[in-house]
Phi, psi and omega in degrees: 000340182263344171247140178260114179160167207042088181247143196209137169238155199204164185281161171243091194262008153182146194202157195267354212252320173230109182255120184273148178211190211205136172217162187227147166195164174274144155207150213041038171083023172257113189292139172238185152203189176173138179284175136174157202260129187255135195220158156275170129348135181236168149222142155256154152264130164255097164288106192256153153265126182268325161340279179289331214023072176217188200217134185254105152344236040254144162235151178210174179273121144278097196281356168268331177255017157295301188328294172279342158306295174305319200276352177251004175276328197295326179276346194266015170260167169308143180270120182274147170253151177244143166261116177282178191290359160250014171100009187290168166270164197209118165284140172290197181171153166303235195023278190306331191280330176344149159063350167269154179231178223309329160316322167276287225283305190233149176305155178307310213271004155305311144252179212298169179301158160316334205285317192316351207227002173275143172241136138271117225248190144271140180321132184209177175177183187254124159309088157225067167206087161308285217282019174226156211267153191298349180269304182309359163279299191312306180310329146327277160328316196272338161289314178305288220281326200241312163144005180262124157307074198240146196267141181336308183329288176330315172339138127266105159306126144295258181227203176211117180209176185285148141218143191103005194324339170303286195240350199218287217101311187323139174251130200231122164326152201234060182257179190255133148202117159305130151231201168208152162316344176266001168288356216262106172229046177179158188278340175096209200091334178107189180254098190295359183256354160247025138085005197273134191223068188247134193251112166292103179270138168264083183250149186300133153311304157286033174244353216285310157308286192322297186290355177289339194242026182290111164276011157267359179278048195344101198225179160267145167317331186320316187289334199261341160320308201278311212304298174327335227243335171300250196042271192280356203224344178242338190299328188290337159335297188243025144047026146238139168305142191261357180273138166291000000 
């Protein structure tokens, strides 16, 4: 999960994952438009271990957020230039670059480690299997990614919200599931024939506020949410504190 390289950007002109469209509408007589990416559907997991008392993770590589991660390292360096056919100099850019891969268009050493594009997530995964119920997708996911065997029954809902409203909209579901070490029958990691390479993580239960609000810790909101949402609604439940 940490090497990275022959790396290429290219246009994305069809995906099973993402559709972009465009609607023009009024709104208080005013004519508008507005871009957005039509997606599935999510579920997440907040996974307590009761064994351990810590709360289980996923880290994985995120390549939208290498990406921007490159694009905001790129400005605080010197701008490699190109010469153009009138000799003026051309800062490079994705845009120039499509179809180059990191070899052609920019030095290796240009880009950010690999590490700039790993998060730390809640088990999550996508609703695209209509005959199956949002839990039994969750149930799923916590099996695949982190190895534990927990029955659908076991889901708690947490809430449901939009995420992405800017661009995709999607809603993605929340839930709670307790385990134990005898639930665990497997190391997890995900499903390598769907190309998923997830490093299973352990945070203590008293560290879990602290690391929620580390902003050197890369994480998703899911994560500094679910932790809040333990806190306030579980932590008294096991008469330890989620604060150091």
């Amino acid at each position: 999960m940490e090497e990275i390289n022959n790396i290429e950007v290219v246009p994305c002109t069809e995906s099973d994952y993402l559709k972009p469209f465009r609607v023009h509408y009024n709104q208080n007589g005013t004519k508008k438009s507005w871009d957005f990416m039509r997606t599935h559907d999510s579920v997440s997991v907040l996974i307590f271990n009761t064994t351990s008392h810590c709360f289980v993770l996923v880290k994985q590589f995120r390549p939208a957020v290498y990406m921007c991660e490159w694009e905001r390292t790129k400005r605080q360096l010197p701008q490699s230039a190109e010469k153009t056919e009138e000799g003026a100099t051309e800062a490079a850019t994705p845009e120039t670059q499509e179809g180059q891969s990191a070899s052609e268009g920019e030095s290796s050493s240009q880009w950010p480690l690999a590490s700039a594009g790993v998060t730390y997530e809640l088990c999550a995964g996508l609703v695209d299997k209509p005959n199956l119920s949002l839990e039994e997708i969750a149930r799923q996911e916590v099996l695949e990614e982190c190895g534990y065997d927990v029955p659908a029954s076991k889901l708690k809902r947490i809430t449901s919200y939009r995420s992405g409203v800017g661009v995709t909209g999607a809603k993605q579901t929340m839930f709670y599931a307790e385990v134990s070490d005898d639930n665990c029958v497997s190391a997890g990691g995900g499903e390598p024939r769907e190309g998923e390479l997830i490093e299973v993580v352990k945070v203590p239960l008293h560290e879990a506020m602290t690391f929620a609000y580390d902003e050197r810790i890369p994480k998703t909101m899911g994560v500094i949410f679910s932790f809040i949402w333990f806190h306030n609604n579980m932590s008294p439940k096991y008469k330890i504190s989620t604060n150091v």
